[in-house]
N, C-alpha and C positions, 0 to 999 in steps of 0.2 A: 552355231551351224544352222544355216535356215534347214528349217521344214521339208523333207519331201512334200512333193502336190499329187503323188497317190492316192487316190479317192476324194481327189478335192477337184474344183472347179477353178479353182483359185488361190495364189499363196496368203498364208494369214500374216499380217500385219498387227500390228499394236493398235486397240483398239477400235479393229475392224467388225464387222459382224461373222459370227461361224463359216466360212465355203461350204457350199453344197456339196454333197457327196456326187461324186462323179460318175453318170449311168454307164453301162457296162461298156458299150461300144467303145466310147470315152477313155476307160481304161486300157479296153484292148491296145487303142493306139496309143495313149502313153509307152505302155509297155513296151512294144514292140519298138516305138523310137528312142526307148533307152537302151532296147539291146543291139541296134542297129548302130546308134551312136558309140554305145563303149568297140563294136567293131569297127566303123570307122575309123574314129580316134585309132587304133592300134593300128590301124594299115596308112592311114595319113597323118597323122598328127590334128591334133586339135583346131587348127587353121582349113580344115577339112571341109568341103563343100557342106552345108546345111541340105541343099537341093537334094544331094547323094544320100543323106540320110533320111529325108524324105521320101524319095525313089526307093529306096529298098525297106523302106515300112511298108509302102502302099499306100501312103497318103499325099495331099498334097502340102506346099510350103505353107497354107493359111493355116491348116491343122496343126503344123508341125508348131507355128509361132504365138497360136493359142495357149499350147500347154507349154512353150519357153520363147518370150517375148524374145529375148537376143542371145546370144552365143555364149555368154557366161552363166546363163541360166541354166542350161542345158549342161554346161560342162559342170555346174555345181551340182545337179541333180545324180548326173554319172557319177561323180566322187561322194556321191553320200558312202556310201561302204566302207570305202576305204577310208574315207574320216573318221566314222565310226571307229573304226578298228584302231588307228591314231588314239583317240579319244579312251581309249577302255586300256589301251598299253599305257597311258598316260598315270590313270588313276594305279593300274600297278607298278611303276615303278616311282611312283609318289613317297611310297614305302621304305625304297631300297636303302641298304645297311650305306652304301656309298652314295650319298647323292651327287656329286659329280658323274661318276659314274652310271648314273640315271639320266642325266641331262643329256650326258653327250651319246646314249643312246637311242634315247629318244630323236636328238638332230639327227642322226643316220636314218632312223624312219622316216623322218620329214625329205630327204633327200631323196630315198627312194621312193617316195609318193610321188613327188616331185618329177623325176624323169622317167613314172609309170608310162608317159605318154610324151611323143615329140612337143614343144611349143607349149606344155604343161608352165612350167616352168618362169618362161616369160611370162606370162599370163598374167601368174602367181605375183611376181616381183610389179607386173603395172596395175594389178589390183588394188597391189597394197596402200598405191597414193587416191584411190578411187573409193571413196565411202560409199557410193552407190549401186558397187558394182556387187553382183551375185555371188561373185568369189572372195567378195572380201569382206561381206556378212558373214559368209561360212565359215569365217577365219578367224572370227573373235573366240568361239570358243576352244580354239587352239593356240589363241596366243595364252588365253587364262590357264590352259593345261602344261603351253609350256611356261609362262609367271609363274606357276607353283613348284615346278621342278631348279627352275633358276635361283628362285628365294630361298629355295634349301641349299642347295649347292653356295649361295653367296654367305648362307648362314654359317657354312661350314669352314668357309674360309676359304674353300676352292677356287672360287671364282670368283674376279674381282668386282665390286661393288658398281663400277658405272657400266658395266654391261647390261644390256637389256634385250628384251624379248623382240624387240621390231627388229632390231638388229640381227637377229641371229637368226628369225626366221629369212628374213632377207638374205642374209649368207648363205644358209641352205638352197634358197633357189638359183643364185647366184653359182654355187658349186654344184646344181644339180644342171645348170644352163651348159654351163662349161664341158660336162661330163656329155652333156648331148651331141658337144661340136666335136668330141671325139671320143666316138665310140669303140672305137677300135683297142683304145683304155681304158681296162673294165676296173682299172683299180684306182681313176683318176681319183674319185669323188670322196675317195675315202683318205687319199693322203691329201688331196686340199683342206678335209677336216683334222686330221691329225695337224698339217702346219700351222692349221688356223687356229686352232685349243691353246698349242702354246701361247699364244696371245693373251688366253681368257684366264690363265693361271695367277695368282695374286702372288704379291713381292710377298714373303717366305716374314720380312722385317716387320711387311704391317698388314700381313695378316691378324684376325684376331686370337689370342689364345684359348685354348680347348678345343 
């Protein structure tokens, strides 16, 4: 997950030199365009004017582009929290007595992240072919969170062996896309996962024993 640029000048990179601690001013309007941005986003979707979130900081768009060069930056930096918290459910149900059970827990989180916010979503699904993009650095250290829950679950025999983590995170957004085109069924996203599991369940004949 990259970095917050909270008290930075700048994001750090591999083999960069330290970023400067950011003076106060600097901060103020970070701040303030992260809180202005997670309200946007909820009233517009993510496709939301930048200018608007500029406007109701009180800055202008040069400021605003400083501290997130383009729309994915911005929108990775809103989602640090909630990855976060992805990221820490992770490590606890790393644990759990069912690891099946754990995985397809865990995708329900991923889903509800996912349609936190209109266009969330799609975002998520055209990052994923995009190594550059800000949403899909932030992303590796959730595919490893969910690789660790997968490889138990496959150890167990639950899940079948060529399943993988790009896949399923992509299904999740996919289910989470779906659920945003109607919203008026609030139980879509969850029986697209129930139909979609049965898929991930392993033939009973060559499953492994124990």
């Amino acid at each position: 997950m990259a970095t917050s640029t909270v008290g930075t000048t700048a994001d750090t990179t591999a083999g960069a030199p330290a970023p400067r601690p950011m003076r106060a001013d600097a901060r103020r309007n970070y701040e303030r365009l992260l809180t202005e941005a997670r309200a946007v986003f909820a009233e517009h979707g993510t496709d939301a004017s930048l200018e608007e979130i500029a406007r109701r900081s009180g800055v202008g768009i040069g400021t605003l582009y400083r501290h997130f060069p383009n729309r994915h930056a911005m929108m990775s930096a809103v989602f640090q929290e909630a990855l976060a918290d992805l990221l820490a459910r992770s490590r606890e149900l790393v644990g759990a007595e069912q690891p099946c059970g754990a995985l397809v827990e865990w995708l329900r989180a991923l889903i509800t992240h996912a349609g936190e916010y209109r266009g969330l979503a799609r975002a998520l699904m055209s990052a994923a072919a995009d190594r550059e993009s800000a949403l899909a650095a932030c992303s590796v250290p959730l595919r490893e969170a969910g690789m660790r829950l997968l490889a138990r679950a496959q150890e167990s025999g639950a899940v079948r062996a060529d399943v993988s983590i790009g896949d399923l995170m992509q299904l999740t957004n996919a289910i989470a896309l779906a659920a945003e085109e109607s919203p008026e069924d609030g139980e879509l996203a969850d029986r697209l996962l129930t139909l979609t599991l049965r898929g991930l369940k392993a033939d009973p004949a060559t499953a492994p024993s124990g």
